[in-house]
Each structure stands twice: as C-alpha cells, then as structure tokens.
C-alpha positions, 0 to 999 in steps of 0.5 A: 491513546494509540491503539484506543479504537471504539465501535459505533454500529449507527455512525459506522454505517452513516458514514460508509460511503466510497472513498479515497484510501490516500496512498496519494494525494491528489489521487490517480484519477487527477493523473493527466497524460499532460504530464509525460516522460519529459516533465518526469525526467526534468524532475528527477534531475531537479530533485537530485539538488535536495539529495533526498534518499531513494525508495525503489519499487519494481512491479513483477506482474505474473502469476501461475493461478488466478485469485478471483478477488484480486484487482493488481495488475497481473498476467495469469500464466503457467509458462515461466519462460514468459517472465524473460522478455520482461525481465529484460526489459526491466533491466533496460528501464533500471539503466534509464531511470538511473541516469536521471539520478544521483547514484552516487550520493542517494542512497537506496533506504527502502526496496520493494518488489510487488506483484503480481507474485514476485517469486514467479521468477527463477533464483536465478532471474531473482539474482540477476534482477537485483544486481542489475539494481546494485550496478546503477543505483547505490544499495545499502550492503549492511542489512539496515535498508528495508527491502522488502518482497511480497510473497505467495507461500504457494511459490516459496521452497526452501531454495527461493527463501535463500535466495531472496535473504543472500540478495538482500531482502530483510521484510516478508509479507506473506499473502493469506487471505482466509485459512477456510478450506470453503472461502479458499476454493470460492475465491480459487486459493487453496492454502493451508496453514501449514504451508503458510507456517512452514515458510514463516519458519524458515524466513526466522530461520534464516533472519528476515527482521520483519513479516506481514501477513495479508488478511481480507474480510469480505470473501465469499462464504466467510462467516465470523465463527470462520474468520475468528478461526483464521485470526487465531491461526494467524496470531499464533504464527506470530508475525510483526505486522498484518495488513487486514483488507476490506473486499471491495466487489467491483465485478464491472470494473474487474473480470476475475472478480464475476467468477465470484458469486454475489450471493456468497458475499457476506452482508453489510452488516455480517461485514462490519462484525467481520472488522470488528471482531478482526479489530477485537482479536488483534488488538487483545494479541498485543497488535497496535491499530496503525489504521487504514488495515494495518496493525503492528506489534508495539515493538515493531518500527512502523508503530513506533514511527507513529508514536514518534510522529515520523511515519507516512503513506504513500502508493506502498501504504503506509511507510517510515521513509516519508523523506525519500524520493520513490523511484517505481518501475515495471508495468502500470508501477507509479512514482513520487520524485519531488512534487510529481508523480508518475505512472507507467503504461499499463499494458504490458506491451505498451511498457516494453515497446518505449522501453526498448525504444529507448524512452521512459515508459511514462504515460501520465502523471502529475505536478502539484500545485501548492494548494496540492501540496498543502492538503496533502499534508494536511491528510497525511498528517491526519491518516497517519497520526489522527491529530492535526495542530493547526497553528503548527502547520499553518506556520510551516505551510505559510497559511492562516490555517483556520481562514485557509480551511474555513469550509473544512472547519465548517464541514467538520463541524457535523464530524465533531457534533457525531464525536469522530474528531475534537477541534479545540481552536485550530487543533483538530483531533480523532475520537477512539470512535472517528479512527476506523472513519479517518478517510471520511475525515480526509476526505473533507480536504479534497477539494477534487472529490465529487459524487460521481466520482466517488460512486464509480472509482472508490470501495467504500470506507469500512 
C-alpha cells in the first residue's frame, strides 16, 4: 500500500495546474512585514515553556559558478574571501537567536546547513561556524542528531569531506541534476558520474549514515532514453534517498533561468513520460514514493516514519522531526518557532546591516490563527501519510470535522468521481492514482488560494 502509485495520462493532465508544494501552510505569499523582529522574539521566548527540541538551519549563499535552472537564493562569485564578512556576520545572529531560547534544556535534533553551496567556504571557516553553533546552542556529541549538509561534488575533495564528518555531520545530499554531457553544458554544470561516485565513496568511507541525491526532470535537451540513463547511473550508486524535482521555467521571475532556451525544454507530454519512467525505475530499485519527489529505500528513517505515521513537512521538505521548533538563520533563511514563522531580509546587505546593528534580521512573518493551524494539519496529514480519518482529527482539533470542511467535502466530491481519494463517511483516503496529485487535494483546504495567485507565484503540480 505505501508505495502503490498508478498513472493516469488524461486526470494527469486535467489536474496539472499551479500550485503550493506546502513546505508551509499558510504559505509565504500570506507572510506580512506586520509581523517583525519584535513578534518573533516574543515568540521564542514564549515557546521555550513547551521545552520542544530544536532543528536549526543556516542559509550559506555562495557559489563559484551558476546553474542556470537554479532559483535559491545565491551569490555567484569566485572570490572565496567574499564568504568572511558573512560568516561573521552569521555568528553574531547564531548569539542573537540563542539568547531568545533554552540552550540549555533544548536540545538540537536535527541541523542543516543550505545553500547555495555550503562547501564554498573553507574547513576552516566550516570549523569555526560549527563551534560557534556548539558555543550557544546544545548539539548532540553522540552522532544520533540528523545533521545534515547539501553538497556540490564539484567543491567536495577528500579534505573537505573530513572535515564536515569530524564536525559532526551524519547526512549528505548530493547535487546531480542530469549525467548527460548535453543537458549539463545547457543548463551550465558539467559533472561527470565519476566524480559524483568518487565522493559517495569516500562519504561511506568515512561513515555518513545517509545520502541523497538530487535529480531534476524537465531540463533542456533531456530526452527519456537520456534520463533513463541518468536513473540507472544514479541507482547503481546506490544512495538512501533522492529527491527527483519538477522544472519549473520561470524566466520572468528568475534571470539566470533566460540563459536557458525555451525550445530546448521538453514538452508537456515528453515531461510527464520523463516522472513516469523516474517513478518506474526507482520504485523497481526497491525505492518507497514518500511523495511530493521524494523516495527513500524501505529501510531508510524517513520511510519508516511514514509508515509509522510520524513524518512532516516543513520549509526543509519532508522531515522525522515534526515536534521541533526550527530556528533558521542567514540571508533570506525562513523560521517555525511555536504558531509563527519568519523570514530574513532577502538581500544580503540588508540581513548584515541589522544584524550588525544588533537586532534580528526579521523582515516578516506570520502568526497563525486557529483556522491556520487546523488546516495546516489537516494538509500535513494528507501530504505525508495520503489519509485523513476525520473523526480522529476532528476530536484533537475540537471541531465537527464534516460541518467544519463542509465546502472541502463538496469540492472532493469531483476528486472522488475521478478516483484520487475515497471518503467512506469523514475518512478521507488516496487512490494509488491521486498520490502523484496530492497537492491538488491539499490545495482544496486552502482557504487563501485564488487563480491569480496561482498563475503568478506557484510551478504547476506534476
């Protein structure tokens, strides 16, 4: 049952529209510069009563070269001297965010740093950033933590791999993309598939517990007989998890992306054969569909959390740690602490200027209403685990689930006529067929969506 998937080409296509990939809910497009440092700093301290572990997350932005598809933000520079200023700067915001909270009794579960390229700085800059993370909040020493580092093969030696496994990182996630020599030079990374299984080798070596590797579908120039080639590549290096992106090609929004050609972009339909022979291959490698582009070997901790029904989502993806409270820092770096979230300004200098003011670098956020929180978990529950049992939810929430999600219920009903969800009295439930379209499901309990919004902000479901 958890990894049954079925493939409709028509409902496929009828129900490929824009929409939220809900690492959040309410998403950022609700955040409100309303919300500031002060409403953040109030609620940090608030939720040191529930004594909730901490995930933290640190945004490093640089990179040597430019990705053409990539929409993080990033600065692109080959001067590695531009990384100081920030760093230092990062390490007065680590003692700032540390004064709002507990060190001392809250523990730090899970650790991220993102990018950007994370391994643009220096081992020693790399270092000196975790023991300044180890000086005001309360690591894990005993290598249970999940910490966590993306990684570009291209700025990964032997040097640099030890040095991020002696300062405590356990998880690896790889940056691929595409192995063809012809889709890496039109999206401007070249990569070969011995330098990527070169530094899979030496990351077991040194015993990292985990891998990941990135894919994306949707390139310029990728053809099925090419990609089908990348996946048989990839699966023969063996990595716990991938995570298998949809393009979206968003040129008006994103400048590096008119550096690709439109017309080199696969169609619609060469697409969806491109996520169906992806979903084909890596399920008959043994991989489970965690869903929303993530699969994971049946082993692994993130598939038997949704097979327990403890995993979650959240501005990282999908996650076990659904009870911490996640503490975010750097440039443009979004946090969750209690019934808020937050984001940092956006452009670089802005972020360095309050912080070196002295002040959190806070330039909106969010609090939740209990309408918020109540959907919010609904969706979460559906995205994660593909069945929602009314009555259950409705007695933690305090609601009448079927009055409460009347108009949902009614929307569903065009869902269910199509088969991507059963509803047998308030249990909701999704097909083999509706699990490749659970963010149109979700969609229907977001009270904040409109068309508008959907066209401009959102890369379409599949």
């Amino acid at each position: 049952m958890q990894n049954e998937i079925a493939w409709d080409n028509e409902l496929i296509r009828r129900y490929d529209q824009p929409g939220p990939r809900y690492t959040s809910y309410p998403t950022a497009v609700q955040f409100s510069e309303n919300f500031g440092a002060q409403d953040y700093s109030r609620e940090a301290l608030n939720s040191n009563a529930t004594g909730k572990p901490l995930s933290l997350y640190f945004h490093i932005p640089f990179c040597a070269s430019l990705c053409y598809y990539c929409g993080c933000n990033k600065i692109i520079t080959g001067d590695r001297a531009r990384a100081q200023p920030y760093l230092d700067t990062l390490h007065k915001e680590i003692r700032l965010q540390a004064e709002l909270f507990d060190t001392d009794q809250r523990i730090v579960e899970q650790l991220h740093w993102g990018g950007g390229t994370p391994t643009f700085i220096s081992p020693q800059h790399m270092h000196e950033l975790m023991d300044a993370t180890g000086r005001h909040f309360k690591l894990l020493d005993d290598d249970s933590g999940d910490y966590s580092i993306e990684i570009d093969p291209r700025e990964a030696d032997d040097k640099t791999l030890e040095t991020l496994r002696a300062i405590g990182f356990n998880r690896i996630s790889l940056g691929v993309q595409d192995f063809n020599p012809a889709v890496q030079q039109a999206v401007n990374r070249i990569q070969s598939p011995q330098l990527t299984g070169d530094v899979l080798s030496k990351v077991r070596e040194l015993g990292f517990r985990s891998t990941n590797i990135d894919l994306i579908y949707g390139l310029p120039l990728q053809t099925v007989d090419t990609f089908a080639q990348t996946l048989e590549q990839v699966i023969a290096m063996n990595p716990d998890r991938l995570s298998v992106f949809n393009y979206a090609h968003l040129p008006e929004r994103l400048k590096s992306q008119r550096l690709i050609h439109s017309k080199d972009l696969p169609s619609p339909a060469e697409k969806l054969k491109l996520l169906e022979i992806t979903i084909a291959y890596l399920i008959g490698a043994g991989y489970v569909y965690i869903g929303m582009d993530h699969f994971a070997k049946p082993d692994d901790a993130l598939a038997q959390a949704q097979k327990a029904g403890l995993m979650h989502r959240n501005f990282q993806g999908y996650t076990t740690h659904a009870e911490c409270d996640l503490v975010a820092m750097g440039v443009s770096s979004i946090s969750q602490v209690g019934d808020t979230y937050c984001q940092n300004a956006y452009k670089i200098n802005d972020y360095q200027n309050a912080i070196e003011g002295g002040a959190l670098a806070t330039i909106k956020g969010l609090r939740l209403n209990r309408d918020d929180l109540i959907r919010r978990a609904a969706i979460n529950q559906l995205i994660c685990h593909f069945q929602l049992d009314g009555d259950t939810f409705g007695a933690q929430q305090g609601i009448d689930f079927a009055q409460y999600f009347a108009r949902e219920l009614a929307l569903l009903q065009q869902h269910q006529r199509d088969g991507l969800v059963e509803i047998d009295h308030n249990r909701l439930r999704i097909t083999s067929r509706g699990r490749l379209l659970v963010r149109s499901i979700c969609m229907v309990f977001d009270r904040y969506l409109n068309q508008d919004a959907l066209e401009q902000r959102y890369s379409r479901v599949i």
